[in-house]
C-alpha positions in Angstrom: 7.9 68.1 -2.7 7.2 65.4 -0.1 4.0 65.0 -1.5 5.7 64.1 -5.2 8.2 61.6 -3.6 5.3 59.9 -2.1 3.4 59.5 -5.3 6.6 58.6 -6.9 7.2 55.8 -4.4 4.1 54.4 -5.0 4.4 54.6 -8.1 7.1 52.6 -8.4 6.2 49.9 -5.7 3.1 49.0 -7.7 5.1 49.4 -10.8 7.2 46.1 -9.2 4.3 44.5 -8.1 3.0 44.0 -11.7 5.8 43.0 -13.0 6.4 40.4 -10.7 2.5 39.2 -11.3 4.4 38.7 -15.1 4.5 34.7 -16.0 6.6 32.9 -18.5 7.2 30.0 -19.7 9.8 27.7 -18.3 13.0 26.7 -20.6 11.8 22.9 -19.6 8.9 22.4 -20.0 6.3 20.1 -16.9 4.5 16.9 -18.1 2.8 14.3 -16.7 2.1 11.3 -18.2 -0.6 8.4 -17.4 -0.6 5.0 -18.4 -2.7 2.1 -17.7 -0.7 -1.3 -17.8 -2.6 -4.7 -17.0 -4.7 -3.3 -13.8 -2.0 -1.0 -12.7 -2.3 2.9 -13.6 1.7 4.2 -14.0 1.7 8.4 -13.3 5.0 10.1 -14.8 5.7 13.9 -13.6 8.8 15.0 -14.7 10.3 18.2 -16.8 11.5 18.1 -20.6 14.2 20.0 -21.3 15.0 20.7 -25.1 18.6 20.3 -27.1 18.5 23.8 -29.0 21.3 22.3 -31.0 23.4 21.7 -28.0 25.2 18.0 -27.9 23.1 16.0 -25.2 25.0 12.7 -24.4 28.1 12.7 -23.4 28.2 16.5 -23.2 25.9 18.0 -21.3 24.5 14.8 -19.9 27.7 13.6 -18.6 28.4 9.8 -19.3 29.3 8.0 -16.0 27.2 10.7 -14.0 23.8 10.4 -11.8 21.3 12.7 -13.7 17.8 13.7 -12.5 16.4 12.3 -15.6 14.8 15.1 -16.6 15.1 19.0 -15.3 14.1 21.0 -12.2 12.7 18.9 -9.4 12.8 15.1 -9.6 11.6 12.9 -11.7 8.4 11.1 -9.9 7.0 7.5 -11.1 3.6 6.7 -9.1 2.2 2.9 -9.4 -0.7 1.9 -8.3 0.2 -1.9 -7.6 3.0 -3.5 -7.7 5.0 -4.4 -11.2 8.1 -5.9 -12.5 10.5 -3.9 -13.7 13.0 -5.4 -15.6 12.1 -8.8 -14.1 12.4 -7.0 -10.6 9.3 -6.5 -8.3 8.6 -2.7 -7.4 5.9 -2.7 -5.0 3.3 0.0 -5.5 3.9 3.7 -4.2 5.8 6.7 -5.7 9.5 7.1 -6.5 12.0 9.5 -7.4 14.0 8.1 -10.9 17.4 8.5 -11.0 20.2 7.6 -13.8 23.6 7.5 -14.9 23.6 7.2 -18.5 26.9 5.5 -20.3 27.8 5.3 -23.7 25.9 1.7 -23.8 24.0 1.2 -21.4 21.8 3.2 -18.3 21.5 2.5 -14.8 18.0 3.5 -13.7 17.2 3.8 -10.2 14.1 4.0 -8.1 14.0 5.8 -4.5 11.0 5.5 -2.5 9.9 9.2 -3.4 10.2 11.8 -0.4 11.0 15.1 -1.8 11.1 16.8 -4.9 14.8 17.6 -4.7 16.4 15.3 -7.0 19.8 15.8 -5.3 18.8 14.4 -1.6 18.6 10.6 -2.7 22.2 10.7 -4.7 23.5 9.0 -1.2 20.4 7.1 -0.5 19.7 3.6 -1.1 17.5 2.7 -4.2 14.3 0.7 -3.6 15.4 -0.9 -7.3 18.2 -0.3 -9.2 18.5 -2.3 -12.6 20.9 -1.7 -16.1 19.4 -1.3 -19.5 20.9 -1.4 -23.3 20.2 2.0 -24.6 19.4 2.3 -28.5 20.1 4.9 -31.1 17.1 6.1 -32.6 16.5 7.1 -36.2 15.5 10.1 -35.5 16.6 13.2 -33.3 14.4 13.5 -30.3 14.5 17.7 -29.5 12.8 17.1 -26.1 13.9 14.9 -23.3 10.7 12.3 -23.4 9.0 9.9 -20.9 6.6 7.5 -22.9 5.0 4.0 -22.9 4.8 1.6 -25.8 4.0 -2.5 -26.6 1.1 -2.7 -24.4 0.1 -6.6 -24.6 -1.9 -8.5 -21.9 -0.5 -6.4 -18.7 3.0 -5.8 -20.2 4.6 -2.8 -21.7 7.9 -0.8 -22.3 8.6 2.1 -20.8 11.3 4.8 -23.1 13.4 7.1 -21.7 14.4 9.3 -25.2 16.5 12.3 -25.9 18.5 13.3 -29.0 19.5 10.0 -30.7 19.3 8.0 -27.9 16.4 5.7 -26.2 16.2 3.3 -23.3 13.8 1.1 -23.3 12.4 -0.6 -19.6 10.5 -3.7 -19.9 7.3 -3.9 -17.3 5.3 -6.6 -16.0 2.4 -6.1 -13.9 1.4 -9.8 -13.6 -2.1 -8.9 -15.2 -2.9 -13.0 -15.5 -2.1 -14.0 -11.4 -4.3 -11.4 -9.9 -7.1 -11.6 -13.2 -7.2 -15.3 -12.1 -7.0 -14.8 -8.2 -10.2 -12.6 -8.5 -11.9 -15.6 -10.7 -11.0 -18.2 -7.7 -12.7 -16.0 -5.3 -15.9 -15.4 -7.1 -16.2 -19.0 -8.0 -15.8 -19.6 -4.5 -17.9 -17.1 -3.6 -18.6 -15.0 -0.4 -16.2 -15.4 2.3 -17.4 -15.2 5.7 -16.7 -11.4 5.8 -18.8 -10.8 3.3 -21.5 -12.2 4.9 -20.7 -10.1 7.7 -21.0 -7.3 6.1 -24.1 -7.8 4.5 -25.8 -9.2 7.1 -24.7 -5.8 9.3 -25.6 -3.3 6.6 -29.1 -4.6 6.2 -29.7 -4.4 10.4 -28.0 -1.1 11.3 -30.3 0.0 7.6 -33.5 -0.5 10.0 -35.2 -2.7 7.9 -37.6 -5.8 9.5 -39.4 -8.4 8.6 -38.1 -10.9 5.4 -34.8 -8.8 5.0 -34.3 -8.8 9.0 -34.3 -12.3 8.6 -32.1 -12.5 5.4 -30.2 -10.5 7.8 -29.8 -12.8 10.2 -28.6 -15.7 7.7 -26.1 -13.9 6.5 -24.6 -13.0 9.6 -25.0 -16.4 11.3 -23.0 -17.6 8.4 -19.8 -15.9 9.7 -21.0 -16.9 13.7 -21.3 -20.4 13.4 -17.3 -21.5 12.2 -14.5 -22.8 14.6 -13.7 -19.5 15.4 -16.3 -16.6 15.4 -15.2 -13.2 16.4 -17.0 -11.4 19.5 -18.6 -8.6 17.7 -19.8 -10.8 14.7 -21.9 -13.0 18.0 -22.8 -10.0 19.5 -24.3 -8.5 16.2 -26.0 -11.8 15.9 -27.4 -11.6 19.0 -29.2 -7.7 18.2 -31.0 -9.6 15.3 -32.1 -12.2 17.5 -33.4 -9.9 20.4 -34.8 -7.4 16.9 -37.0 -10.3 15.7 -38.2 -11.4 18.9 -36.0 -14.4 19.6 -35.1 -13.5 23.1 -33.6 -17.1 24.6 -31.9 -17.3 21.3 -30.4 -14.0 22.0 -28.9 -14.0 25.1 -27.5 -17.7 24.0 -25.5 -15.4 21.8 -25.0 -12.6 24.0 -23.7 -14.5 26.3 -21.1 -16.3 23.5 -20.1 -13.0 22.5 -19.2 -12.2 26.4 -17.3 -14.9 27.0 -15.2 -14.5 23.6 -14.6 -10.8 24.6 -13.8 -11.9 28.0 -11.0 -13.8 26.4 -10.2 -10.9 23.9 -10.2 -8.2 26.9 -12.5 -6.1 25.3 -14.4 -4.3 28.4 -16.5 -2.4 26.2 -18.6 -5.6 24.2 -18.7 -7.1 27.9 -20.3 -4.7 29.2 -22.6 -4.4 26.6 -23.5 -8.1 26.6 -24.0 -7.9 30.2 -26.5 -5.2 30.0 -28.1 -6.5 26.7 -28.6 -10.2 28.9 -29.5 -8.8 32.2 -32.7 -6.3 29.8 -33.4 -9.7 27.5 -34.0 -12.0 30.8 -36.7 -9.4 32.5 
């Protein structure tokens, strides 16, 4: 008899176990939606829940209410670079979208996005709140939606739409001021930095010769300005000793130790010390 009530208890434990390994589908539905505006890429994950011939506004979206704008967890908005929302700037990063829908008009809210419990930024304060006209649509929208439209030259609309209603966000991300920024610096072209950089990338590569010395031009163009930074000197100064140019070197070697001096930095002292004291043997 024991022997049955084990096999029965078994039984029925992996009887649970399957069922719980059982998926359906939720009642609203996850999306996410991507959308490239201007230069900036705008992520949407929210949830979609459906009228099945319920009344939405008003009814079971309360007018005058904070709603999650959406289902299930908060709504999330993800933008990578700033935009203009409504003629207010929301810098890039993620948020949690919050409204209050009234008969006329919304008030749509952005939180700087911590959690995916919609509920926790009710008391919090919005990195961007702004109020919209809603519209009636002429048709009936079944599924709460999340969409873009009117893309034009870095601008577009963003629609909030359920039922007969839709509210429309204007966005700006200022496609023109950073497309023109990025001319003026390549008209202007390399900044010191750059030259840094590829001056450093071709030494610490291990290449001689022509490209050591292509090398060294680069990198003296960021050394010899008003204000030359210790390590850019002290890089210098490896190229110099690299190609043979020993007086040369420690005249930088010793630069770059007397800037670090001044900067505190033991370590690049130290190392200019040692680099000066094996150069002058």
């Amino acid at each position: 008899m024991k022997r049955i009530y084990v096999l029965f208890a078994l039984a029925f434990t992996f009887s649970v176990q399957s069922f719980a390994q059982v998926k359906t589908p939720s009642a609203s539905a996850s999306a996410k939606v991507t959308q490239t505006v201007g230069l900036t890429d705008f992520t949407v994950q929210y949830s979609r829940p459906s009228a099945r011939g319920r009344e939405i506004m008003g009814a079971l979206v309360p007018f005058g209410e904070v709603w999650r704008t959406g289902a299930n967890q908060a709504t999330k908005i993800t933008l990578s670079g700033d935009a203009s929302i409504e003629g207010q700037t929301l810098k890039k990063g993620s948020y949690a979208i919050l409204t209050t829908p009234n008969k006329k008009s919304w008030e749509v809210r952005f939180y700087t996005y911590e959690k995916s419990s919609w509920s926790s930024y009710k008391e919090s304060k919005p990195a961007l709140a702004v109020e919209v006209k809603s519209k009636k649509s002429g048709m009936k929208i079944e599924s709460f939606s999340i969409s873009f439209d009117g893309l034009d030259a870095g601008k577009a609309t963003m629609y909030f739409a359920w039922e007969n209603t839709i509210v429309p966000l204007s966005i700006d991300t200022k496609v023109d001021a950073a497309v023109m920024k990025g001319i003026d610096k390549m008209l202007a072209g390399p900044s010191a930095g750059d030259y840094y950089t590829m001056g450093s990338y071709i030494y610490d590569s291990g290449r001689t010769g022509k490209e050591l010395e292509k090398a060294l031009g680069y990198v003296q163009k960021s050394t010899k300005v008003e204000n030359p930074r210790f390590w850019q000197v002290r890089k210098e100064s490896l190229i110099l000793a690299k190609l043979g140019k020993k007086k040369e070197a420690i005249k930088a070697a010793k630069l770059s130790l007397e800037l670090a001096e001044k900067a505190g930095n033991k370590d690049y002292v130290k190392m200019n010390k040692d680099s000066i004291a094996k150069w002058s043997k």
